[in-house]
N, C-alpha and C positions, 0 to 999 in steps of 0.2 A: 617222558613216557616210562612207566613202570617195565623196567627189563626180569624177567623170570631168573630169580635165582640159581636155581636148578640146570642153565643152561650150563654147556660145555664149554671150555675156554674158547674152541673154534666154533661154536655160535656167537660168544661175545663176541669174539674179531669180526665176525661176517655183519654183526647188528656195526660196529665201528665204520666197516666199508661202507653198508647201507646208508648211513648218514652223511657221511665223508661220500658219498654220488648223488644224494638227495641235492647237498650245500652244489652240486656242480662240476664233482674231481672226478672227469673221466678215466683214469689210471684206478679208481676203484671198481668201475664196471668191468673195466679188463679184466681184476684178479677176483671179483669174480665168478668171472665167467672161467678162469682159468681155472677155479678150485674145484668147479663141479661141471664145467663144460664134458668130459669123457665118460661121468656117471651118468649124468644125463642120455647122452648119447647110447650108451650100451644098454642102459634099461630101455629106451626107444626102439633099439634096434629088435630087441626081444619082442616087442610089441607090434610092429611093422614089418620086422623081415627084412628089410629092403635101405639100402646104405645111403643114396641118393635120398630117399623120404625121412632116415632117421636121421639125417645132419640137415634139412630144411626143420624139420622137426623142432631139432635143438635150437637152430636160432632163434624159430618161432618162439618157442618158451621162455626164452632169456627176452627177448622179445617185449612179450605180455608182460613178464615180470617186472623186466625197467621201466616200460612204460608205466608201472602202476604200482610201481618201488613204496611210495609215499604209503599204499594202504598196509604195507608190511609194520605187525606190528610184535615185540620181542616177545611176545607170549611163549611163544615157542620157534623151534630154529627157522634162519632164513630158510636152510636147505630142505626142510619140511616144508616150508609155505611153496618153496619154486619145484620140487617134487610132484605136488600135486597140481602145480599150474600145468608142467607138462605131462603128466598122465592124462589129466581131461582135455588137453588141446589135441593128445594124441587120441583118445575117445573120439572126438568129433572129428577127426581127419577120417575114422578109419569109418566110422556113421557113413559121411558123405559117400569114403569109397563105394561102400557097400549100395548108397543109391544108385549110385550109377551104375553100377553094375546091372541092378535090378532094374531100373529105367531102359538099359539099351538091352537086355534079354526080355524084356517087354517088347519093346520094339520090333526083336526079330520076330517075336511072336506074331503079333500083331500084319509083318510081312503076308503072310499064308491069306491075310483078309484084304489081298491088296494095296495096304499100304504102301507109300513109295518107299523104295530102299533108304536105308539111312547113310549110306556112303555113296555117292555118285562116283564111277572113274575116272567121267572127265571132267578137265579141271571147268569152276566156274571164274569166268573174267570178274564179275560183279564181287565175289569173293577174297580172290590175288588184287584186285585193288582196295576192298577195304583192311586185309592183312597188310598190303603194302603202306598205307594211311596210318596204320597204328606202330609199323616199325616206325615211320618219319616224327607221328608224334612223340612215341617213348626217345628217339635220338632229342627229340626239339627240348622236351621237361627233361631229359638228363643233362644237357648242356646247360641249363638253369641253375644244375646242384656247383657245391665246390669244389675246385680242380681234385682232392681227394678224395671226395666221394661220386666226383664224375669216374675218376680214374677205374675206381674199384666195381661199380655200377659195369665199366663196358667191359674189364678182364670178364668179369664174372659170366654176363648175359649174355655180351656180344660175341666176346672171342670165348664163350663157354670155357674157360680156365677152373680147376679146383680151385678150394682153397690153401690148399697145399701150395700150390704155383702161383697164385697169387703173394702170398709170403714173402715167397723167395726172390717178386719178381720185385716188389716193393721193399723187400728187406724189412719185415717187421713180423713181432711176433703172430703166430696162428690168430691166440687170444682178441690180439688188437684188429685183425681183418675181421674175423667175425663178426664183433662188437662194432665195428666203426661199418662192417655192411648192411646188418639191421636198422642203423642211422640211416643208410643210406636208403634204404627200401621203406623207411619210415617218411623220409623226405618228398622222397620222389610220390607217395601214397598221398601224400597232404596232398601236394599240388596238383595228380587226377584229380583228386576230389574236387577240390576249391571250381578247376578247369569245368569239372563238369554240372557243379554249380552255378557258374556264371554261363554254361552253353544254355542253363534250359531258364 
């Protein structure tokens, strides 16, 4: 593939990693995501506001991009091509916000003509048991994944742990929980799917 002359010595090395995680070298997804994992981040965070959305955010991105690494091509820097994945991934996050918001101040509108309220106080049985059914399922398909990506799956969700504490708890760099959580959230997504293929 034609690499762009004009590139900066750290776009070459980033086009080197790219290939070098294409061929399978997970220590190249790591570095990097470590190179530009906090650019990322801070330009989301300007975008979002919100710390919690702009580090899901950021995984997303890295995300989209490894998933689909292969259509990067050296025309121009990686860091421009995953720039703009996470700009429009954060576009559309904040799109949907914005529906719902609009959908449920619809709704309250909509109250004054009788509608039923859209929160009920009291709880519904019918409801805590299919909540309870989807906890059992998501335990049942994480038990599925590998003992490190179980691991990292239930610090994360279950015991709601940062990523920070996850780290520390694991002894491994930031970079590499990140990176090997999206695997895991990539994993555990396959098998919903495939599961709810084979239900219908």
């Amino acid at each position: 593939m034609e690499i762009n002359p004009n590139l900066s010595n750290k776009a070459k090395h980033d086009y080197k990693l790219v290939k070098l995680a294409i061929s399978g070298d997970e220590q190249s997804y790591a570095e990097l995501m470590d190179r530009y994992r906090d650019a990322i981040y801070y330009m989301l965070l300007k975008m979002v506001n919100n710390k919690n959305d702009a580090e899901d955010l950021t995984i997303e991105a890295f995300g989209k991009a490894f998933k689909n690494i292969e259509q990067y091509t050296p025309k121009y820097a990686f860091s421009t091509w995953l720039f703009k994945i996470a700009t429009n991934n954060c576009i559309d996050f904040i799109r949907k916000q914005k529906a719902n918001l609009i959908s449920i101040d619809q709704a309250e509108e909509d109250e004054d003509m009788s509608a039923p309220p859209l929160h009920s106080s009291n709880p519904d049985p019918e409801e805590d048991m299919i909540k309870n059914q989807r906890v059992d399922l998501m335990r049942d398909v994480v038990d599925k994944l590998k003992p490190r990506y179980r691991n990292l799956i239930k610090l994360r969700y279950f015991k709601e742990y940062s990523y920070e504490e996850i780290a520390q708890e694991l002894d491994l760099p930031l970079g590499t929980v990140k990176a090997q959580l999206f695997r895991a959230r990539e994993l555990l997504y396959n098998i919903l799917k495939n599961r709810d293929h084979h239900l219908k």
